[in-house]
VOKE-770913 format. One record per atom (N, C-alpha, C): residue in three letters; chain; atom name; x, y, z. Coordinates in steps of 0.2 Angstrom, whole numbers. Layout:
BEGIN
SITE tise marlo lumti     x     y     z
SITE  ALA     A    CA     X     Y     Z
...
end
This chain:
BEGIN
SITE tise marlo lumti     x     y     z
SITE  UNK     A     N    73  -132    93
SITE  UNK     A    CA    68  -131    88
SITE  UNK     A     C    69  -125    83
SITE  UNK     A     N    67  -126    78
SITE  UNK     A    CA    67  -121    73
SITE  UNK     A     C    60  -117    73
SITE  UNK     A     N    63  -111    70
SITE  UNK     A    CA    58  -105    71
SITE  UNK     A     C    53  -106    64
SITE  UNK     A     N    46  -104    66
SITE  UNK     A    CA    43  -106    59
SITE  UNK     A     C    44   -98    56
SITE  UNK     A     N    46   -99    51
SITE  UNK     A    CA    44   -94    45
SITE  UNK     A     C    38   -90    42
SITE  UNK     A     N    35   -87    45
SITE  UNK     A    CA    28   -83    42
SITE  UNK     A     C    29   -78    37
SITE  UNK     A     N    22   -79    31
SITE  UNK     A    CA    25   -75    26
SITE  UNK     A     C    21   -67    29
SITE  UNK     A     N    20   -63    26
SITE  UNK     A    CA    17   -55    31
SITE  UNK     A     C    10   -56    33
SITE  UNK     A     N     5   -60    30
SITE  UNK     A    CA    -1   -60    29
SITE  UNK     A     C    -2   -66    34
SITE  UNK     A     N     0   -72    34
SITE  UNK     A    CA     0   -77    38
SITE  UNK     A     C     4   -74    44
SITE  UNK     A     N     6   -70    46
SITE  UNK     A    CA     6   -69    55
SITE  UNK     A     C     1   -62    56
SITE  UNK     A     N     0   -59    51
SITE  UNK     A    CA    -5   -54    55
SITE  UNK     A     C   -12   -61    54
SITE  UNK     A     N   -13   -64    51
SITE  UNK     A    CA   -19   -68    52
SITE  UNK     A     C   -19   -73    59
SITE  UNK     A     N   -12   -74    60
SITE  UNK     A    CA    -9   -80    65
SITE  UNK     A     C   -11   -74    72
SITE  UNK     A     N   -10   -68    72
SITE  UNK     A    CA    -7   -62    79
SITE  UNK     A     C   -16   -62    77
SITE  UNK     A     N   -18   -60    73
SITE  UNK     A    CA   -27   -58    76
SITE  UNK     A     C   -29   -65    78
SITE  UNK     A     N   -29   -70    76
SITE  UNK     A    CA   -32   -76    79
SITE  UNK     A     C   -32   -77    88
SITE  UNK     A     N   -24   -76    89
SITE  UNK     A    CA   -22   -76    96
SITE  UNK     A     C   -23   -69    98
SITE  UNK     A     N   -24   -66    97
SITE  UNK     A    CA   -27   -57    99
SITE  UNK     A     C   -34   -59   102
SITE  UNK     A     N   -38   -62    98
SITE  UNK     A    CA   -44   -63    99
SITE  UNK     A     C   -46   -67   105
SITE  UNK     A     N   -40   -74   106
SITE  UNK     A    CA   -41   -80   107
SITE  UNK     A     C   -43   -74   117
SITE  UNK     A     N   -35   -71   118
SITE  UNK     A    CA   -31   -68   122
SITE  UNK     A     C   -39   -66   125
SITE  UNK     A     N   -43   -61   121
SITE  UNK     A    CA   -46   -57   124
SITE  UNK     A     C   -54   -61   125
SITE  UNK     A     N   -54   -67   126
SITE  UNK     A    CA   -57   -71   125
SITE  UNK     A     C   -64   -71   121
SITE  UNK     A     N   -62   -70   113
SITE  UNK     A    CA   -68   -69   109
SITE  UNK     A     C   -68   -75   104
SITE  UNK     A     N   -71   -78   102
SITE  UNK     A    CA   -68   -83    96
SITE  UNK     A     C   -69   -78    89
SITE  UNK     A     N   -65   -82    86
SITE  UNK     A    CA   -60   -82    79
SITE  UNK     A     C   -64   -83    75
SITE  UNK     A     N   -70   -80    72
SITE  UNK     A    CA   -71   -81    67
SITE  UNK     A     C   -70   -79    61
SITE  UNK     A     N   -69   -80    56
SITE  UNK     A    CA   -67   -77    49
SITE  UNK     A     C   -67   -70    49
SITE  UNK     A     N   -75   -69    48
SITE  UNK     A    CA   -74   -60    50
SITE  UNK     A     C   -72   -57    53
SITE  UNK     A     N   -70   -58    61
SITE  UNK     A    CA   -68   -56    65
SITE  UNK     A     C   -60   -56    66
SITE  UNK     A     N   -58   -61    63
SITE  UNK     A    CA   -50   -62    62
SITE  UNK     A     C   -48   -58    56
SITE  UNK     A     N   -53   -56    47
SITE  UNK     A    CA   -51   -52    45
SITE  UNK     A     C   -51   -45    50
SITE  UNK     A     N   -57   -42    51
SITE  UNK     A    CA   -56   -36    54
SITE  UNK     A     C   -49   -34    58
SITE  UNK     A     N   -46   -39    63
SITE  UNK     A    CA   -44   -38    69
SITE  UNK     A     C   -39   -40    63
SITE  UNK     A     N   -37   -42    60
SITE  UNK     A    CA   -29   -41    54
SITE  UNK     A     C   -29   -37    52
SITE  UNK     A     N   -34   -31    49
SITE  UNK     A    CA   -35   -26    43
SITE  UNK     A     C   -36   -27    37
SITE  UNK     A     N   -39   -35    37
SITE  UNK     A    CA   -41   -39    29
SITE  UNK     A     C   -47   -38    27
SITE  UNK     A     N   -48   -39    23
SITE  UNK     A    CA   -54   -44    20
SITE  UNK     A     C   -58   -49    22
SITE  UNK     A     N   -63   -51    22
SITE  UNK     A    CA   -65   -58    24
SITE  UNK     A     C   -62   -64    18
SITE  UNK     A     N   -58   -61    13
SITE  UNK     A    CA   -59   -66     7
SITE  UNK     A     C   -50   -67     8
SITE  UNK     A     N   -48   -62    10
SITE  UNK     A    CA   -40   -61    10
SITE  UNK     A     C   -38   -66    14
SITE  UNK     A     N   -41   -67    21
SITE  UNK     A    CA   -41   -71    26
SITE  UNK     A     C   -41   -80    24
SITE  UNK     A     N   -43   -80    19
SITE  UNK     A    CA   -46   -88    20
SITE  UNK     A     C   -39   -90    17
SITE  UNK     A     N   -34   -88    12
SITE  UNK     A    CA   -28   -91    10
SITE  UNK     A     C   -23   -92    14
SITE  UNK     A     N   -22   -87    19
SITE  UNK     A    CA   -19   -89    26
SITE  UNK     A     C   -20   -93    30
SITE  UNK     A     N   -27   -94    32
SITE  UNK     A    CA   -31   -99    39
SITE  UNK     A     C   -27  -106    34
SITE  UNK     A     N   -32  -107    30
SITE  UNK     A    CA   -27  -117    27
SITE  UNK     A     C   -21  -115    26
SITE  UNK     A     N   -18  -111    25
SITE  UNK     A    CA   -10  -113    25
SITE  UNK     A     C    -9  -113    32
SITE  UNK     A     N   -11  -108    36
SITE  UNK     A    CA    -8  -107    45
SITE  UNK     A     C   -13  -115    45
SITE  UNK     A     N   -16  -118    44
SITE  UNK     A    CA   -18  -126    44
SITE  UNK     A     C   -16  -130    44
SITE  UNK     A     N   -14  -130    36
SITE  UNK     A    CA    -9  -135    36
SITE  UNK     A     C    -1  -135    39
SITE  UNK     A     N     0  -129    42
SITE  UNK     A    CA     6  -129    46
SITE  UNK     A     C     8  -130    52
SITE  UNK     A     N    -1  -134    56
SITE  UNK     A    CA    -1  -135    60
SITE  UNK     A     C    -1  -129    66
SITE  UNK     A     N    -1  -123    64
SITE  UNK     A    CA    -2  -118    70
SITE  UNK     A     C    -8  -115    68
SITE  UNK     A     N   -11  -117    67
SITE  UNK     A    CA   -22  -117    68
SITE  UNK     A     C   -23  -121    67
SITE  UNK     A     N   -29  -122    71
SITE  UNK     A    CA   -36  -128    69
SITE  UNK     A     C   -43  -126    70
SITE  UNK     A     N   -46  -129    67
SITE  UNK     A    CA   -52  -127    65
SITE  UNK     A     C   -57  -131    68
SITE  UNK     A     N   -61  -127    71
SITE  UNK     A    CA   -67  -131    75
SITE  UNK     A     C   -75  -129    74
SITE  UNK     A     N   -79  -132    72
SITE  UNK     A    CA   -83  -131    69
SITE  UNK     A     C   -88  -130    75
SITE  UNK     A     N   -95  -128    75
SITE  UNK     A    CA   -99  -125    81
SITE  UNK     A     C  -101  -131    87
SITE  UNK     A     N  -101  -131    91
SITE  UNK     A    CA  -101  -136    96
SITE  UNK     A     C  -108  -135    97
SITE  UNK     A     N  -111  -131    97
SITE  UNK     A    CA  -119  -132    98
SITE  UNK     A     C  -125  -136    92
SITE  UNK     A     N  -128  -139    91
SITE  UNK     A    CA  -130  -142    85
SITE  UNK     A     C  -137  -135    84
SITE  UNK     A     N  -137  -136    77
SITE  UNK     A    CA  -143  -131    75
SITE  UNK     A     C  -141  -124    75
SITE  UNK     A     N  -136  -121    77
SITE  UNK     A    CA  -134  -114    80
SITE  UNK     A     C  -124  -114    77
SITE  UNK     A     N  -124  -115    69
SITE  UNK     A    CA  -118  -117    66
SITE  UNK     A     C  -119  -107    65
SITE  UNK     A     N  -112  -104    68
SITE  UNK     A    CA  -110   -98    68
SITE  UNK     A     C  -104   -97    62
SITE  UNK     A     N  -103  -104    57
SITE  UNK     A    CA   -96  -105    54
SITE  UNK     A     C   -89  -108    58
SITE  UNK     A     N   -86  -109    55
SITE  UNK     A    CA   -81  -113    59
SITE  UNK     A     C   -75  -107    62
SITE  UNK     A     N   -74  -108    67
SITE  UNK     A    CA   -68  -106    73
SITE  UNK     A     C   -63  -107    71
SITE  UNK     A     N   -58  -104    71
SITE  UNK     A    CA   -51  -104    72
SITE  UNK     A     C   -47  -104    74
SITE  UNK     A     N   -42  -107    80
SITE  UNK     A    CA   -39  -108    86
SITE  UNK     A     C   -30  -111    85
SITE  UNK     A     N   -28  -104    90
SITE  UNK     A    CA   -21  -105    87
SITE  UNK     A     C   -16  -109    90
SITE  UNK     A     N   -12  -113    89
SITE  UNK     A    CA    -6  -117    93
SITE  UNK     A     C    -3  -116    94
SITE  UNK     A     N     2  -116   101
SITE  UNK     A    CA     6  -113   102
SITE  UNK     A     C    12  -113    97
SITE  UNK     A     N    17  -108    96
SITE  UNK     A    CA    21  -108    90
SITE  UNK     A     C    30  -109    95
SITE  UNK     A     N    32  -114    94
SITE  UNK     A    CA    40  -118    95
SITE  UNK     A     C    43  -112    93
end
């Protein structure tokens, strides 16, 4: 398997997502910016690309009526 390439911004977003996952807290936007050193806005152009790359996915609130914003959840990385 080939190693994925992360640009700087996209593995500290990918390392606080699973930082978070680790210590069992979810991943929300704010949370992931904090726990990278970001912004909450810095954050959103990393989450869809780590998306679209298939090493996050996004899950939206499981509870109905009680919508926290969507989750972040990281895949293992090959």
């Amino acid at each position: 398997m080939h190693e994925v390439q992360l640009s700087d911004m996209e593995a500290r977003v990918y390392e606080a997502v699973a930082a978070l996952e680790a210590r069992g807290q979810v991943p929300y936007p704010d949370q992931i910016a904090e726990e990278a050193g970001l912004t909450e806005e810095e954050v959103h152009a990393p989450l869809r690309q780590l998306t679209e790359r298939n090493l996050l996915h996004r899950e939206d609130s499981p509870m109905a009526g009680l919508d926290f914003g969507p989750r972040w959840c990281a895949r293992q990385m090959a």
